[in-house]
PAMI-880554 format. One record per residue (C-alpha): x, y negated, z negated; chain; residue number from 1. Coordinates in steps of 0.001 Angstrom, whole numbers, plus 500000, padded with zeros to 6 digits. Layout:
+--------+--------+--------+------+--------+
|     c1 |     c2 |     c3 | ronu | markol |
+--------+--------+--------+------+--------+
|      X |      Y |      Z |    A |    NUM |
...
+--------+--------+--------+------+--------+
REM end
This chain:
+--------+--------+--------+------+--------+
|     c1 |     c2 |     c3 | ronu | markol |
+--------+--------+--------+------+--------+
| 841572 | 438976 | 294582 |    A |      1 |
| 840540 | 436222 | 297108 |    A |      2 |
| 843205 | 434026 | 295273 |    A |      3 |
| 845993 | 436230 | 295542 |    A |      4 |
| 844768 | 436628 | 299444 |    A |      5 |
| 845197 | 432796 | 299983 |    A |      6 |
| 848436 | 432777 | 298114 |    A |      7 |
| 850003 | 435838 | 300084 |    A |      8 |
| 848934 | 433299 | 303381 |    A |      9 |
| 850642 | 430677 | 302017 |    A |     10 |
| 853940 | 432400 | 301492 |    A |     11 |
| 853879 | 433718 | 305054 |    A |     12 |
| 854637 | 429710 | 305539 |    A |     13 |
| 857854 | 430062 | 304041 |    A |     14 |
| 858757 | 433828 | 304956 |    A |     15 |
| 858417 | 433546 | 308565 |    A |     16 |
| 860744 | 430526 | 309396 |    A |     17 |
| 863245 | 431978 | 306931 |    A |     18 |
| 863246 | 435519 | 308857 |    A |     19 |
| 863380 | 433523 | 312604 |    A |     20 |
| 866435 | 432185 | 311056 |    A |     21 |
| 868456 | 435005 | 310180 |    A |     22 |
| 867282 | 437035 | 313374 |    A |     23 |
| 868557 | 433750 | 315460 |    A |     24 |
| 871587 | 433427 | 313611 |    A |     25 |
| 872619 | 436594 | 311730 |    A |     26 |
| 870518 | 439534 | 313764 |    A |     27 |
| 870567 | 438797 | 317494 |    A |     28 |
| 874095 | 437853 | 317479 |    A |     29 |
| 875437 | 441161 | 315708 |    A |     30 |
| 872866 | 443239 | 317674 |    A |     31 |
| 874162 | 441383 | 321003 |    A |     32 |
| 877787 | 442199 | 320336 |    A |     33 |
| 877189 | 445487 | 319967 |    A |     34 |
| 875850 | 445565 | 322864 |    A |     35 |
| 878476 | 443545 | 324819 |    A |     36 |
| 881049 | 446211 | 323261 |    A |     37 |
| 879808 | 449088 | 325555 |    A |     38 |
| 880600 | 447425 | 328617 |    A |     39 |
| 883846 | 446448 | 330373 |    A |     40 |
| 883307 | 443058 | 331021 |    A |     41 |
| 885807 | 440104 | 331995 |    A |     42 |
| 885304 | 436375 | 332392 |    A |     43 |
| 884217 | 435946 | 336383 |    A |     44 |
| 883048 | 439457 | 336893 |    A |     45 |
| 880140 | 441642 | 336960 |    A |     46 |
| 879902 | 443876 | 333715 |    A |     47 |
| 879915 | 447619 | 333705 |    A |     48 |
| 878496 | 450318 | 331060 |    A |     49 |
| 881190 | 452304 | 330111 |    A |     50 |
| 879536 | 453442 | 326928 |    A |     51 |
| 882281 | 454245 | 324271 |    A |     52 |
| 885249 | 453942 | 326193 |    A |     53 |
| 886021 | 451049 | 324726 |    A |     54 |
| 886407 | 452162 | 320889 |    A |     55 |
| 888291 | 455041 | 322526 |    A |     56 |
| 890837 | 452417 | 324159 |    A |     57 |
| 890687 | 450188 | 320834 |    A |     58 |
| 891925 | 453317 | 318801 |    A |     59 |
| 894455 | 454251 | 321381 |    A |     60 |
| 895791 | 450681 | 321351 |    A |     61 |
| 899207 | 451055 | 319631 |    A |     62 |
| 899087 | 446672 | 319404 |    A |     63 |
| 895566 | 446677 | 317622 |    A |     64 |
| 896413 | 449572 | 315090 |    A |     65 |
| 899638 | 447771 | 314180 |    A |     66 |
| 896751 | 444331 | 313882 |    A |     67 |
| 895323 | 446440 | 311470 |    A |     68 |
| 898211 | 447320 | 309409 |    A |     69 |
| 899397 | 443255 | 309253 |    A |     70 |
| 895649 | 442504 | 307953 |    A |     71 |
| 895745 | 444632 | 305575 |    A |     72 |
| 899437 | 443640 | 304375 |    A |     73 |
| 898718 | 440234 | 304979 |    A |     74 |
| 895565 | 440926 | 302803 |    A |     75 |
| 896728 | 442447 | 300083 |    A |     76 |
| 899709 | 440259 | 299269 |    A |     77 |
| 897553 | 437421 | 299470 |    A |     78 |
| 895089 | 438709 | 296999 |    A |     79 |
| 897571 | 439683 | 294607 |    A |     80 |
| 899770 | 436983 | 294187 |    A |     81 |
| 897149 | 434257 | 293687 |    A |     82 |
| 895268 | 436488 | 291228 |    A |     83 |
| 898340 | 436883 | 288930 |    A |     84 |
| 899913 | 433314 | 289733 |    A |     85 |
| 896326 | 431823 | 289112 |    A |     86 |
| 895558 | 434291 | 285820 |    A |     87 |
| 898657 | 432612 | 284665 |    A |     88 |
| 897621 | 429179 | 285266 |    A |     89 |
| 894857 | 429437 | 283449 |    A |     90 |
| 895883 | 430892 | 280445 |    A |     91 |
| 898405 | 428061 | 280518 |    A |     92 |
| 895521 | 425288 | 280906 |    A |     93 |
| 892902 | 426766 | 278956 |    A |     94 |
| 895543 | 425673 | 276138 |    A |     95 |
| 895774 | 422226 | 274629 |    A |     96 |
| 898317 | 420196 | 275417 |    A |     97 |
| 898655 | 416013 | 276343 |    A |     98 |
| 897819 | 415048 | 279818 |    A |     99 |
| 896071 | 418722 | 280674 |    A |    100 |
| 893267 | 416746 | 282759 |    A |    101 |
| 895894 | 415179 | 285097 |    A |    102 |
| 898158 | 418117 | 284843 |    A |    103 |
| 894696 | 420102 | 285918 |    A |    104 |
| 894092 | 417947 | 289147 |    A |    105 |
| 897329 | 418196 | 290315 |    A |    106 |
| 897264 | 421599 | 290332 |    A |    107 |
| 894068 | 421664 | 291898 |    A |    108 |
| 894836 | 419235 | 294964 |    A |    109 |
| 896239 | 422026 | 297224 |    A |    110 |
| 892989 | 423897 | 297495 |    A |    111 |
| 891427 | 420230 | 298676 |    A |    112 |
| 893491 | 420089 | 301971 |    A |    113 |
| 891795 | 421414 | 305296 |    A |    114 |
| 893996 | 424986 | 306630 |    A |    115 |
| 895370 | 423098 | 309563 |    A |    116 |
| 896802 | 419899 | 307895 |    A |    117 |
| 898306 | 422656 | 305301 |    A |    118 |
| 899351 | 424813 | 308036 |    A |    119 |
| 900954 | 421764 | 309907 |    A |    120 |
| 902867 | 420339 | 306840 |    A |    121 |
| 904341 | 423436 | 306130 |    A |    122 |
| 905217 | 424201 | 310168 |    A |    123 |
| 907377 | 421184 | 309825 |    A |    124 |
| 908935 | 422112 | 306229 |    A |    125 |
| 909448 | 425687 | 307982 |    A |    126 |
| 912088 | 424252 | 311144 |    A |    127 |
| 915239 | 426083 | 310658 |    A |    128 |
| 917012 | 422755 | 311160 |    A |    129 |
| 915196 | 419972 | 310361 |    A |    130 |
| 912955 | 421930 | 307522 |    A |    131 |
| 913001 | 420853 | 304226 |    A |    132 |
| 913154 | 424070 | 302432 |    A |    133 |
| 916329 | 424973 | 304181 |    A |    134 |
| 917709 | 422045 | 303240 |    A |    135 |
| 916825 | 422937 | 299504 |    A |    136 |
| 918172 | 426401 | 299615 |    A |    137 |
| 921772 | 424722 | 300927 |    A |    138 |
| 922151 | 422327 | 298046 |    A |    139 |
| 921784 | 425431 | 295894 |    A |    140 |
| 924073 | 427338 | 297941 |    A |    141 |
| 921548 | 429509 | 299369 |    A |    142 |
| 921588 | 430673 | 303097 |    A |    143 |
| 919430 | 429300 | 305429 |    A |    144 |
| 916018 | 431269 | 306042 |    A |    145 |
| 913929 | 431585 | 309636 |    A |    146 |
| 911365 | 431558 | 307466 |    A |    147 |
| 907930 | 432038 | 310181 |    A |    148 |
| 910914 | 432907 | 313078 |    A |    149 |
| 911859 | 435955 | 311871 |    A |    150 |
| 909460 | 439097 | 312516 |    A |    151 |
| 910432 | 440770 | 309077 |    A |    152 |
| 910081 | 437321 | 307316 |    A |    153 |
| 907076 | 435771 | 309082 |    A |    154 |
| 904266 | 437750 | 306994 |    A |    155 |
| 905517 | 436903 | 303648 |    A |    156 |
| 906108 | 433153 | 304455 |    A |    157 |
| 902567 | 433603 | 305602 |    A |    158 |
| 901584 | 434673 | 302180 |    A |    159 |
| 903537 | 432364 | 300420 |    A |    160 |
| 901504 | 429528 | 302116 |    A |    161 |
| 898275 | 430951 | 301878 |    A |    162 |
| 898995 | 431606 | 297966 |    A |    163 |
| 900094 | 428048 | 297482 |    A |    164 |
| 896895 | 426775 | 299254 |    A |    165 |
| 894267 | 428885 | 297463 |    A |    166 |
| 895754 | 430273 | 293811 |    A |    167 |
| 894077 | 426619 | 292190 |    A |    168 |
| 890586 | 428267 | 293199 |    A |    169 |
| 891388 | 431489 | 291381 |    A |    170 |
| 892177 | 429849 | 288265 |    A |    171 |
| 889457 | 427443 | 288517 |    A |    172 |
| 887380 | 430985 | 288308 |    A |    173 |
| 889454 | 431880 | 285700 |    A |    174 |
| 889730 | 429520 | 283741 |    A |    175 |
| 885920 | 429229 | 283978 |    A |    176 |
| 885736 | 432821 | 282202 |    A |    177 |
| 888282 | 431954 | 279681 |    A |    178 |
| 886261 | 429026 | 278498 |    A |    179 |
| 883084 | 430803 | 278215 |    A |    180 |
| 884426 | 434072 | 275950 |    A |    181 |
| 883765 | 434187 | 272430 |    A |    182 |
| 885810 | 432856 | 269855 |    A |    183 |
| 884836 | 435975 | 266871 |    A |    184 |
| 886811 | 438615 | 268451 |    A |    185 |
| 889975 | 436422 | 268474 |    A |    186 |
| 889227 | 435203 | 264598 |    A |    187 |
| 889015 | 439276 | 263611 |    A |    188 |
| 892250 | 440064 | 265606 |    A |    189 |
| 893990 | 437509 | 263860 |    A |    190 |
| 893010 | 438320 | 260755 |    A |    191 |
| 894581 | 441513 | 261255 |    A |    192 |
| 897545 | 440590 | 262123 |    A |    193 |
| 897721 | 441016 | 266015 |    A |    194 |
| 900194 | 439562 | 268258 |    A |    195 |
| 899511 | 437193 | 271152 |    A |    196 |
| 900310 | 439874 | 273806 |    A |    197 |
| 897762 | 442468 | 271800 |    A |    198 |
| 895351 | 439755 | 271768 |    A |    199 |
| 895497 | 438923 | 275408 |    A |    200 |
| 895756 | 443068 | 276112 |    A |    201 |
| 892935 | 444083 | 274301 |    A |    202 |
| 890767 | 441090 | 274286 |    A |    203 |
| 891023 | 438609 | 276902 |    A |    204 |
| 891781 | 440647 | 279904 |    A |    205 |
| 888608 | 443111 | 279180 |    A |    206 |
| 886425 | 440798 | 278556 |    A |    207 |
| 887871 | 438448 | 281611 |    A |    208 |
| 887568 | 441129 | 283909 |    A |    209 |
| 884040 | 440222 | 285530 |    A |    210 |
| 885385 | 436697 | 286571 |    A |    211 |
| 888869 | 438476 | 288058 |    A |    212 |
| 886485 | 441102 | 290401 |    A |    213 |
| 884975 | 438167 | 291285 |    A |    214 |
| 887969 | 436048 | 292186 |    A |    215 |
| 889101 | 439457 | 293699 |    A |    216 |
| 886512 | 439490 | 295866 |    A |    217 |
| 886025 | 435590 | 297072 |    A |    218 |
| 890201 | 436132 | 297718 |    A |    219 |
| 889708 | 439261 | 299477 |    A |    220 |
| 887188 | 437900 | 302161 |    A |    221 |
| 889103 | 434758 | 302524 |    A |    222 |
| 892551 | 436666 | 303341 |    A |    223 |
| 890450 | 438988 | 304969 |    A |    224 |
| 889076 | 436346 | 307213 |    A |    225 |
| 892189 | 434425 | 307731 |    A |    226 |
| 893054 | 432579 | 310955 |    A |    227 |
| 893354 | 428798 | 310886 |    A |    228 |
| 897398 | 428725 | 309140 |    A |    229 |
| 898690 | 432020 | 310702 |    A |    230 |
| 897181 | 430657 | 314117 |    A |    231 |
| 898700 | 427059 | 314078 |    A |    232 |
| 901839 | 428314 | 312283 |    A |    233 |
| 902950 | 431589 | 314591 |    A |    234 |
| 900238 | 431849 | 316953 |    A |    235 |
| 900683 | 435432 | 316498 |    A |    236 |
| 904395 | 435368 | 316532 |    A |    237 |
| 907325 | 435813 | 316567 |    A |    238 |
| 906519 | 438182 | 319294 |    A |    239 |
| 903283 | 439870 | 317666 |    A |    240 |
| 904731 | 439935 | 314258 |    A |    241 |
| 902043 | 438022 | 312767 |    A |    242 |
| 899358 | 439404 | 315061 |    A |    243 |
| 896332 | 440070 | 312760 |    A |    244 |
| 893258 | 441288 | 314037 |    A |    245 |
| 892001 | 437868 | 313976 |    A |    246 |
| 894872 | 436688 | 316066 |    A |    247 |
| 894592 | 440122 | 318044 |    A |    248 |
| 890710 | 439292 | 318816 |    A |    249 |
| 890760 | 435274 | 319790 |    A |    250 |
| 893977 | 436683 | 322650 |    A |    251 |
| 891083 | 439493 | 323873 |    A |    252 |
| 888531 | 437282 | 323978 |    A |    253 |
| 889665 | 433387 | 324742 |    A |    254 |
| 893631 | 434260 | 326506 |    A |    255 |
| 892581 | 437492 | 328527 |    A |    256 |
| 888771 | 436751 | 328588 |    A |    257 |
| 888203 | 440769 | 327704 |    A |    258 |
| 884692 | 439963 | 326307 |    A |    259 |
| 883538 | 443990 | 325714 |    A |    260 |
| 886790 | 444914 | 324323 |    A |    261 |
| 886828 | 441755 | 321985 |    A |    262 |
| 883257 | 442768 | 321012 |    A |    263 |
| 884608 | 446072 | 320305 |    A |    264 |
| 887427 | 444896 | 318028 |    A |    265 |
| 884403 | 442481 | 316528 |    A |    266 |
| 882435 | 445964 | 315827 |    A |    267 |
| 885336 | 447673 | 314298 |    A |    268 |
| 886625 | 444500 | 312344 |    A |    269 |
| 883202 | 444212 | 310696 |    A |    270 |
| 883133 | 447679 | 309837 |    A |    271 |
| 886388 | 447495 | 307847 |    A |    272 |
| 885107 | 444494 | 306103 |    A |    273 |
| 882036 | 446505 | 305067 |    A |    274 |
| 883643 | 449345 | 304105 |    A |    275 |
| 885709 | 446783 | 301478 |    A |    276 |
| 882996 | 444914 | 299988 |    A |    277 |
| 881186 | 448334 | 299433 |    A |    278 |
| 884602 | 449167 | 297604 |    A |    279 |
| 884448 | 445298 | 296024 |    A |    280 |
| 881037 | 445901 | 294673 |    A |    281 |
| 881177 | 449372 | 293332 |    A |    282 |
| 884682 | 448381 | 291122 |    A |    283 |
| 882315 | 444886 | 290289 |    A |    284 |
| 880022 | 447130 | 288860 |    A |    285 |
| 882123 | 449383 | 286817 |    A |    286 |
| 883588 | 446144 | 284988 |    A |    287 |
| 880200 | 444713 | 284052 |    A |    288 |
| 879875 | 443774 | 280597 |    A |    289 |
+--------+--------+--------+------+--------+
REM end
């Protein structure tokens, strides 16, 4: 009894820096910004409690409930394209075939680029003139695009980047699952005579289904998350076209120095992202095997 005393002391060692920690870093700052959303409160002048008022403005605010709608597009197209382009990949490099290792880190060196020297590369391959996509769409006698300068173009050239940058991490994940399922069912379904496509239907995609919730979920937070490309590409624009609610916050809080209405957004925004890793989780646990 004495000896599990003096060991219950000694973890306190270990517990109570580790709890100081996340109260500095996690607790105080959430709790704070909560706080700071109940007040009307610009850069340079006094603040004042106006309670609610400002999640009543925030849902009134026909340019933040439009941020919404682009995050959520902007979300959802870049979770689903990298999961299929990168559930192809690795079916195609979990096969055998010469040169797969270098063929493998090509593939790869996308996702080892920073956002902004991404987002500025493609920026320049993006100039309506001078761009050198453009330039490949006229020698196939394609019309020129406006690619990021055209409101109903800019989200899904937005995509297109951000699926380009981050589909070698899904199949990484992917192709990680593939390499660890067994080899018995695959034997028995041969044996009687299945297809390929049966194989992969019945077979592979159950039993990879863990690893693609997974990659569903590290995609969803990223895209979720998003700000370095769409910020250095559009800044928001054309106009407010590519306004997300990341975009839609940093203007609030760093152009128009809004502090308790950015802290609002901030409250809301995390809310959302709560509400879909609660969703992430549940459908994570439905597909255990």
């Amino acid at each position: 009894m004495i000896r599990s005393r003096n060991y219950a002391r000694r973890y306190w060692w270990f517990v109570v820096p580790a709890a100081l920690a996340i109260i500095a870093v996690i607790v105080f700052p959430w709790v704070f910004t909560v706080y700071v959303s109940a007040f009307e409160w610009r850069i340079g002048s006094t603040p004042e409690w106006v309670g609610f008022a400002n999640y009543v403005k925030l849902f009134g605010d026909e340019r933040f409930l439009w941020a919404m709608v682009r995050t959520l597009y902007f979300t959802a197209l870049s979770v689903v394209f990298p999961l299929v382009l990168g559930l192809a990949a690795a079916l195609v490099f979990h096969q055998k075939f010469p040169l797969r290792g270098v063929a493998r880190t090509i593939f790869i060196l996308p996702m080892m680029a920073t956002p902004v020297a991404v987002a500025l590369v493609w920026t320049m391959m993006f100039h309506p003139q001078l761009g050198v996509l453009n330039w490949l769409l006229s020698q196939m006698g394609i019309p020129p695009s406006m690619w990021v300068y055209h409101p109903d173009s800019v989200i899904p050239t937005l995509v297109m980047v951000e699926t380009w940058h981050w589909t070698p991490l899904v199949m990484l994940l992917l192709l990680g699952g593939l390499s660890a399922l067994p080899i018995d069912p695959y034997e028995a379904a041969k044996i009687d005579g299945a297809t390929p496509w049966q194989a992969f239907r019945h077979i592979t995609l159950p039993l990879l289904a863990p690893y693609i919730v997974v990659a569903l979920i590290i995609r969803t937070i990223d895209a979720l998350k998003a700000f370095d490309i769409i910020y250095v590409i559009t800044q928001g624009g054309p106009g407010s076209a590519s306004e997300t609610i990341n975009i839609f916050l940093y203007l609030q809080a760093f152009a128009f120095y809004n502090i308790g209405y950015a802290s609002a957004v901030v409250v809301v925004f995390f809310a959302l992202i709560l509400l879909l890793a609660a969703l992430l989780m549940w459908t994570r646990e439905r597909v255990r095997v």
